[in-house]
N, C-alpha and C positions, 0 to 999 in steps of 0.2 A: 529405551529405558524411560519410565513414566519420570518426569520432571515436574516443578513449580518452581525452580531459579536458571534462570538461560542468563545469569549474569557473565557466563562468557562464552556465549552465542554470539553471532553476528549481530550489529544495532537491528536491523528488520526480524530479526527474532525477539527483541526484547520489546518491539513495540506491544503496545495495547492496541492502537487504532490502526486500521490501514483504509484509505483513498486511493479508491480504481475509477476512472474515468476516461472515454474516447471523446474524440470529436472529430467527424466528419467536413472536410475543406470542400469549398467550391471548385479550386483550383489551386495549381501549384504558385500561382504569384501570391496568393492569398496567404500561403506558409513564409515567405518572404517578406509579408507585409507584417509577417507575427514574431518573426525573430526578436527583433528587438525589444519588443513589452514579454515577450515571453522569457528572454533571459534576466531582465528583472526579476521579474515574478518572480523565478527562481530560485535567485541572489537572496533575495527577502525570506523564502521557504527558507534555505539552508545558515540563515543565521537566526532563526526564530528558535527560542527554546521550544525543545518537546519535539520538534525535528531530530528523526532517525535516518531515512533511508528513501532514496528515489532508484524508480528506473522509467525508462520512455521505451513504448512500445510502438510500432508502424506496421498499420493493417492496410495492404494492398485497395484501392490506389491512390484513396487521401485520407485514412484515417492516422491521425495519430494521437496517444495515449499515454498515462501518468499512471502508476503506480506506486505510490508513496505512506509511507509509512511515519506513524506518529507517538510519543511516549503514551497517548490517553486523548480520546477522542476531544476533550476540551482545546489541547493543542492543536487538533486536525482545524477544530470549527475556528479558531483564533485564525488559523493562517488565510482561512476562508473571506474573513474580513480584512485581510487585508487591501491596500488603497489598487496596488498593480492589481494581485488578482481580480478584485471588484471591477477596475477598470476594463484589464481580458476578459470578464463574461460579459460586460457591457459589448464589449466590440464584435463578440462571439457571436451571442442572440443579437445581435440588430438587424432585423430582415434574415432573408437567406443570400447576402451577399458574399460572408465569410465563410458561414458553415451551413448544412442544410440537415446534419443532423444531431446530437450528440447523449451521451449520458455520465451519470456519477452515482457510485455505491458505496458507501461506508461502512466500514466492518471493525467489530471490537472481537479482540482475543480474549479466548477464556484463559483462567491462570494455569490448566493447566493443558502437557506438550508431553512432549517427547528430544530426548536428544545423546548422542553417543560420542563418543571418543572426547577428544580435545575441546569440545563445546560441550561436554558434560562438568556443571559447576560441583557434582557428589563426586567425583572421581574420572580421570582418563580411559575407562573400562569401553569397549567397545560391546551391545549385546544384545537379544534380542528380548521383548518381553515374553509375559507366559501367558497372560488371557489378554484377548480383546476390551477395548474400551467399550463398557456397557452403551448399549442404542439405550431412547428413552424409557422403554419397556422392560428393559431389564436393569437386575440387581447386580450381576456378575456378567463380565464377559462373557466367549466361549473360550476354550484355550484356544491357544496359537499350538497349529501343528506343524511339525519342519519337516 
């Protein structure tokens, strides 16, 4: 069901911004050496207004990853400046002695989604739509066949 209120979606659905980034370790002491400015970091994220939603993701054999989610990209860049974080990519990029690779993508949600049942804010209805959401080129979808 086409939506514009995921007011009782999950917070990572209601965000606007979302922050995906890896970063590639030297080694496994080096993630040890990151615990502790990393769980600041953190701490600071999840009391920051405009914080929605994290997850950590671990790519075989030292990547690991954020996935986090923001009310509006101003909040995303706000948490960016923060002193911890500022500090973690300071310690991050210095040489390649902590990490030798990494990246970050930011992405804004359009207002409009989709959502069913119990996260639908129009009603509890669970359903399926009837056309496709139009590509750039077109005016209508095509319909959805079942």
């Amino acid at each position: 069901m086409r939506t514009r209120d995921f007011s009782r979606a999950p917070a990572q659905a209601r965000a606007g911004a979302m922050f995906i980034g890896g970063t590639r370790y030297t080694n496994p002491l080096v993630l040890l050496r990151l615990a502790p400015s990393w769980f600041r970091m953190l701490r600071d994220m999840r009391r920051m207004n405009g914080y929605c939603w994290h997850t950590v993701y671990w790519q075989f054999p030292l990547t690991l990853g954020t996935i986090a989610f923001f009310t509006d990209r101003d909040a995303m860049l706000r948490f960016a400046r923060t002193r911890h974080h500022r500090r973690l990519m300071v310690w991050l990029t210095d040489g390649t002695r902590n990490a030798t690779a990494g990246f970050i993508r930011l992405y804004t949600a359009s207002p409009d989604g989709y959502s069913n049942g119990t996260w639908r804010a129009e009603g509890p209805e669970m359903g399926h739509i009837d056309t496709f959401t139009p590509l750039g080129a077109e005016t209508t979808g095509p319909a959805v066949r079942r």
